[in-house]
N, C-alpha and C positions, 0 to 999 in steps of 0.2 A: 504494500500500500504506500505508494509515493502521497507525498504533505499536495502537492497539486489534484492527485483524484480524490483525496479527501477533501478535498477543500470545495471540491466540484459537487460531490454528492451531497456536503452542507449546503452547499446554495442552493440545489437541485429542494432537497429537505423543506428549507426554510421559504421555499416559492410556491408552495405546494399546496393548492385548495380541497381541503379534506371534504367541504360540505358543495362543491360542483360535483355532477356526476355526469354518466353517460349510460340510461338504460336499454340494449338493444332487442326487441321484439323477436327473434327467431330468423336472424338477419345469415343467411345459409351457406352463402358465397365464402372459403377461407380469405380470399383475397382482401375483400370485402371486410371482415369481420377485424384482418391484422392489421391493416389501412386506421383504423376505427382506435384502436389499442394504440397507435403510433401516433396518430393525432391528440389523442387524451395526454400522454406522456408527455409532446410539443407544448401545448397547451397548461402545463399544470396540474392535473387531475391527479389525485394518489388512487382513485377507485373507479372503476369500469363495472355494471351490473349486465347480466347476459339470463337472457334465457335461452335453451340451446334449442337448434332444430329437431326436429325429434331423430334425424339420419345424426345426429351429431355433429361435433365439429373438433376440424382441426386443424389450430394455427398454421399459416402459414409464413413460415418465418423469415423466407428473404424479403415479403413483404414489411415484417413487423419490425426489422430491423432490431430483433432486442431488446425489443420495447417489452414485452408480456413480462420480462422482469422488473421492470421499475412502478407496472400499475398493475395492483393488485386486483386481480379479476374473481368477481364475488358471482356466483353460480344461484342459479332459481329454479324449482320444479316447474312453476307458472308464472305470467304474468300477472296475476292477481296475489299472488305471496310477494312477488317485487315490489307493487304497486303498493301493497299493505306495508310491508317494510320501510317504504322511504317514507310515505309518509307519517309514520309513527316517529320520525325522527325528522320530521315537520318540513321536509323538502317539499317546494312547488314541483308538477310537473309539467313540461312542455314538451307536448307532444308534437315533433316533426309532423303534420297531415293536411294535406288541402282539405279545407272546407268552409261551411258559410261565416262559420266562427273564428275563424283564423285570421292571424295579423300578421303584418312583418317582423321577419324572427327580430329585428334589431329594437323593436316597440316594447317586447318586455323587459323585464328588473332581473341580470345577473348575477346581483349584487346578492342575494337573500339566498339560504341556501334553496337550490335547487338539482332537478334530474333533467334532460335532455331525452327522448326518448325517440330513438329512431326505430322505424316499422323496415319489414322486410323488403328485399327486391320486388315481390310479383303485390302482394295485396299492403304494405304497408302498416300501420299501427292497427291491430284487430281494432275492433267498433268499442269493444269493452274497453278494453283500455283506453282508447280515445274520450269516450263519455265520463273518464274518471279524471282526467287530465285538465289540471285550473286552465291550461292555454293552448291552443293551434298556432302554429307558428309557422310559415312559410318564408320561402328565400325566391322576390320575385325573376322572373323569368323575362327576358326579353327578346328572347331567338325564338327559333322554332322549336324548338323543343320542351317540353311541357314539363321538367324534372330532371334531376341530375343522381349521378351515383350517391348510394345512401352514404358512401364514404366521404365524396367528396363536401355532401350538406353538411353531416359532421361536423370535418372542417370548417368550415363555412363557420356555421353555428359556432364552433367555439374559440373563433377569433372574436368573435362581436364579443363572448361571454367575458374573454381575456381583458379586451379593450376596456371593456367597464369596470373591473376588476381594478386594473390596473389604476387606472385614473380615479377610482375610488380608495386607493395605496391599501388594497388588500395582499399587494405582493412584497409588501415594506416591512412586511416582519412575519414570522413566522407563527402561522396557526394551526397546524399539526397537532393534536396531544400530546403528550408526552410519552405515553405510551407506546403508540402506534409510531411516533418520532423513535424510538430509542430500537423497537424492534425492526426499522425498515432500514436505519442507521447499520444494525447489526448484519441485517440478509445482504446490503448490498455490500458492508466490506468483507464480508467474511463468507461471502458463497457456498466457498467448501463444505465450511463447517457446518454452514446452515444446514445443506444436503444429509451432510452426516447425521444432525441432529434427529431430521425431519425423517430419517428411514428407520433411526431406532428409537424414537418417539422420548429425545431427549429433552431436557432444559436448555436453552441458549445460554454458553460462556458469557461473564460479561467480558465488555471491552474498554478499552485505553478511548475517551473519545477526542482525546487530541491529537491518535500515532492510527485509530481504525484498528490497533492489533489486540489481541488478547491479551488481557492482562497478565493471568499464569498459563501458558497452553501445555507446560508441562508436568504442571500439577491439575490440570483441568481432566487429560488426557489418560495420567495414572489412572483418578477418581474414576474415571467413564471403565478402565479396564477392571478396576476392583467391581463397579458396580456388578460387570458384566459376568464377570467370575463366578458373582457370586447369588446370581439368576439361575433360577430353579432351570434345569431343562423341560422342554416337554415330556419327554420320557422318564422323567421323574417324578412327575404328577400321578396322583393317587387311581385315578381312575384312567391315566393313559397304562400305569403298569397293570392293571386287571386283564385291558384290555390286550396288551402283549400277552400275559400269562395265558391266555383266553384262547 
């Protein structure tokens, strides 16, 4: 960890709008979907909400450039569990969709927490979700063509978001938890470890957070081997040995 990419991930940190979001509708395209992830990360976003197509999905990573590591992609059975979630935690939401109700995306208030929610390629924001959604918002058209890539609206959308932001000096200091700050502090300088942690369903080391390093990684590292030692096996379980004897 060089003192410059530490220095870079605190800026990164400390620009960070935990209460902007981006919630996609079953948006199916990968290209599509990592474009989306790439833009949020541009833009400031620590969180991206998805619900998945029901074929699934799967990044597409020379699109995302990378990015699916720096914004935390938060997963939904539905979009009525999404919809319920954000707004429990009092985000507006503004749903990307032409209709009679709909304004110029740049008319509404960035500034308040908010969700963004883009609908998919072929049918756009389902009807549900739209009727639950405080705003329509549209990005006028002046060509012939009636709409643009959901990726590229996006974008679109969350430069206006940023601009407001900005000139409202919500990027002037950092508003992150503390929590959420200390643990995203930790994943990006320490990857490895993170991995490590994350496969045998460890505690996070703490860290140095002047150097990014660990504090003792050689007394960290014992601990983890003692612990590990001295972890029951499977086959030493009461009812795993019946069932060998068996």
């Amino acid at each position: 960890m060089t003192p410059e990419r530490l220095a870079r991930i605190k800026q990164v940190l400390n620009t960070r709008q935990p209460d902007l979001r981006v919630l996609t509708d079953q948006v199916h395209k990968p290209r599509n979907l990592s474009a989306i992830i790439r833009s949020c990360d541009a833009f400031g976003l620590a969180n991206m909400h998805v619900v998945w197509p029901k074929e699934g999905f799967r990044a597409f990573r020379k699109t995302a450039g990378g990015s699916f590591h720096w914004v935390t992609t938060h997963t939904h059975p539905t979009m009525d569990n999404a919809v319920t979630e954000l707004k429990a935690q009092g985000h507006k939401l503004y749903a990307a969709q032409l209709s009679d109700r709909a304004v110029d995306f740049r008319e509404v208030d960035y500034t308040v927490p908010c969700t963004i929610i883009m609908g998919n390629e072929v049918d756009g924001v389902n009807p549900v979700t739209a009727e639950q959604a405080d705003e329509h918002i549209v990005i006028p058209m002046m060509g012939m063509v009636e709409s643009l890539n959901v990726s590229s609206a996006c974008s679109i959308i969350l430069s206006e978001a940023q601009r407001q932001r900005k000139l409202a000096g919500m990027f002037d200091q950092r508003r992150m938890p503390d929590e959420e700050y200390n643990r995203l502090l930790f994943c990006w300088c320490q990857p490895t470890v993170k991995r490590y942690c994350d496969d045998r369903n460890l505690p996070y080391p703490p860290i140095d957070h002047e150097t990014g390093e660990l504090i003792d990684g050689v007394g960290w590292m014992q601990e983890v081997r003692k612990l590990r030692a001295n972890r029951p096996r499977w086959d030493d379980q009461p009812e795993n040995i019946e069932a060998n004897e068996s």
